[in-house]
C-alpha positions, 0 to 999 in steps of 0.5 A: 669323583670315583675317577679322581678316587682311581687315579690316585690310587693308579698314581700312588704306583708311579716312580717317586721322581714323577711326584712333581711332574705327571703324578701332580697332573693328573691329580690335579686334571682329575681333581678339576673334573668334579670340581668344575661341575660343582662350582658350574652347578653352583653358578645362578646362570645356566650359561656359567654352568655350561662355561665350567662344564667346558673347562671339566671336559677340557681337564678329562681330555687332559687326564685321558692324554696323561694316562695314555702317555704314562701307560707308554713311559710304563708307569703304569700297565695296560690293565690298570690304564685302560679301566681308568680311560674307560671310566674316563670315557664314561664320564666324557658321554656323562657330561656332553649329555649334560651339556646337551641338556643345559644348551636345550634349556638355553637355547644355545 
């Protein structure tokens, strides 16, 4: 949640005619992160987790894309980009662990 929590406030920067276009990507791509893993964790099979917790990285892999292209269009600087991709980054090792984790339990 705490890059959800960045990216809004790194996007609250952007030029207002991007309100409707990147803005609202990457809102809603770091919005699915978190909520992917809730409504997986939520889920009675381990094998629905690990469904929502593909379409989490899926959403990250999206963010991470959406950042690198609004940090080159200059909506935002390297040194605000770059502490949000490595949040990013940390939250990817964060859920391929779990995902790991959950695929020993199943064994898949």
């Amino acid at each position: 949640m705490e890059l959800c929590r960045t990216v809004y406030r790194l996007t609250t920067l952007f030029p207002e005619d991007e309100r409707f276009g990147l803005v609202s990507q990457m809102r809603r791509a770091s919005i699915s992160v978190p909520s992917n893993v809730a409504e997986g964790q939520g889920r009675l099979a381990r094998r629905e987790f690990l469904h929502f917790l593909a379409f989490a990285r899926g959403s990250l892999k999206e963010l991470e894309t959406q950042l690198l292209i609004a940090r080159d269009l200059g909506y935002a600087t390297a040194g605000r980009v770059d502490p949000c991709l490595a949040l990013a980054e940390q939250v990817g090792r964060m859920l391929s662990a779990l995902i790991r984790s959950i695929r020993k339990k199943v064994g898949s």
